[in-house]
N, C-alpha and C positions, 0 to 999 in steps of 0.2 A: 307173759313176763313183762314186769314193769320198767322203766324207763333207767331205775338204779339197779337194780337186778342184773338189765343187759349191760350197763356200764359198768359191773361188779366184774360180770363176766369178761370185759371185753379186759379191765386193766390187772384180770388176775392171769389172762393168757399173754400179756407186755410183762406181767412180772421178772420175765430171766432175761439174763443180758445176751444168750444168744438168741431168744425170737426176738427183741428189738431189733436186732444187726438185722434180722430176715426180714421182718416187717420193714424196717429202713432201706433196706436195698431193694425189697417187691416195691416199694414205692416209685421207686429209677424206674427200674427195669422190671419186667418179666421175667421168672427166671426157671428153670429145673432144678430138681432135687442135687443133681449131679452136678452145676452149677454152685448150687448154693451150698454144699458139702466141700466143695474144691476151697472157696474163698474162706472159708469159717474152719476149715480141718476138723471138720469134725466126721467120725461114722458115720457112712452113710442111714444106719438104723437111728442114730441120735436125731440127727437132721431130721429126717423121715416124722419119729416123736414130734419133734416141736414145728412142722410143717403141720400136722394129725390137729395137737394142741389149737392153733390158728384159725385150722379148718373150724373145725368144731364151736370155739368161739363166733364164728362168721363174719372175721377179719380179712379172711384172705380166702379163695377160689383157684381151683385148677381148671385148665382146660388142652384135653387132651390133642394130640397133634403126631399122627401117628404112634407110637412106643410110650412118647415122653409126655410126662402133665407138665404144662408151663403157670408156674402159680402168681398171682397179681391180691395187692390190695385191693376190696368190693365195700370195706365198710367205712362211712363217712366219719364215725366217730373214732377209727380206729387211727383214719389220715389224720384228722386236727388234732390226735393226742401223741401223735410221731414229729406232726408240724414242730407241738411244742416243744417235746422232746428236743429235735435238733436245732 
């Protein structure tokens, strides 16, 4: 995959206003699903989706910790286009 490809990719997974809030706030903090579901009110399956969405892009990474996946920004292109964002 080339260099606009993956950047196709990364800013068609930033397209909805609530993985920006997610992506913006895994930038803070580390957070859980259950977490990130509480602040945004959203179903826990919805969250879940656009957690999924992120993943997949290779914007963001889980890392298990007994039960819970606690998920963080891992991509540099994904931080300097949140930077801009906010």
């Amino acid at each position: 995959m080339n260099k606009y490809e993956k950047t196709s990719e990364i800013l068609k997974a930033l397209s909805h206003p609530a993985r920006l809030q997610i992506a913006a706030g895994l930038l803070k903090n580390e957070c859980n699903v259950s977490e990130i579901q509480e602040k945004l009110g959203l179903p826990q399956s919805t969250t879940s989706r656009h957690l999924r969405i992120l993943k997949d892009a290779g914007i963001i990474k889980g890392r298990r910790e007994g039960t819970v996946i606690c998920y963080k920004v891992i991509n540099e292109l994904g931080r300097k286009m949140m930077r801009l964002i906010e």
